[in-house]
N, C-alpha and C positions, 0 to 999 in steps of 0.2 A: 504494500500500500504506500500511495505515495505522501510521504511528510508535508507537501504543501497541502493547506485546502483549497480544494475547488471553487468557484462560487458557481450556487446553481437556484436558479431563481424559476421554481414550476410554474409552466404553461408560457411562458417570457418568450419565448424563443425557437426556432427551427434547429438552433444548433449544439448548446449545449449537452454535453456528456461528460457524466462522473460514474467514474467506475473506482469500484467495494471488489475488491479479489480479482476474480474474470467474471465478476455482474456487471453489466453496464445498465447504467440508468439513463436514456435518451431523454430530454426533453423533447415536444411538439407544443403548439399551440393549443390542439384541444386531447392530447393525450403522453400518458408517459409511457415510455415503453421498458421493460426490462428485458435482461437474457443474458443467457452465459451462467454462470455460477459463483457461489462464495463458499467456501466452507471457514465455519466459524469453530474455529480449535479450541480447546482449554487452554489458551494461553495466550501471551500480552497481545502478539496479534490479531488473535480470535476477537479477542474484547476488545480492539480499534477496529476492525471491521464490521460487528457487533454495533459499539456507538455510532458508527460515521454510517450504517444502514438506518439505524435509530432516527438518528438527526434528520437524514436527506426524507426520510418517509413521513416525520413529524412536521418536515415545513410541506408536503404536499397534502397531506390530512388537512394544515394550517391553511392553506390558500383554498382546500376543493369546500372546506366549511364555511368560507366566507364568501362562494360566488352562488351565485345563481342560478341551479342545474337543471337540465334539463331530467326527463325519466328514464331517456339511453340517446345517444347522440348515434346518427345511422352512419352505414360504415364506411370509408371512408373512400371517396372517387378512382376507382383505378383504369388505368386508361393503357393504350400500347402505342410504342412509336415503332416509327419503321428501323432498321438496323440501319445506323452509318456505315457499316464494316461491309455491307451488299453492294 
């Protein structure tokens, strides 16, 4: 885990990512996305991986309790382009 913090401000943005182990936590505008994996050991690193999953999921509880939600947002546009490489 890396010694700097991140800043990660949820829903803010298209681009930030902080990553907890090999979890990475992707911001979007209307969603977070995780993947990848943490394992959280009995020891000092386990409990910094541990807090800093704590923290990044405490400020996105913090922001989804103070907006305005909808009852499911639908899913999200996906579309095809042609290949450059054709």
């Amino acid at each position: 885990m890396s010694s700097k913090k991140q800043s990660f401000v949820p829903y803010a943005n298209e681009a930030d990512v902080v990553s907890v182990g090999k979890l990475m936590i992707e911001n979007r505008l209307d969603r977070i996305t995780l993947s990848g994996d943490v394992d959280l050991t009995a020891d000092k690193i386990g409990l910094a991986h541990a807090r800093r999953l704590q923290e990044v999921l405490g400020e996105i509880v913090a922001k989804l309790e103070a907006m305005t939600l909808p009852a499911e947002l639908p899913p999200p546009a996906v579309g095809e382009v042609d290949n450059p490489f054709n």
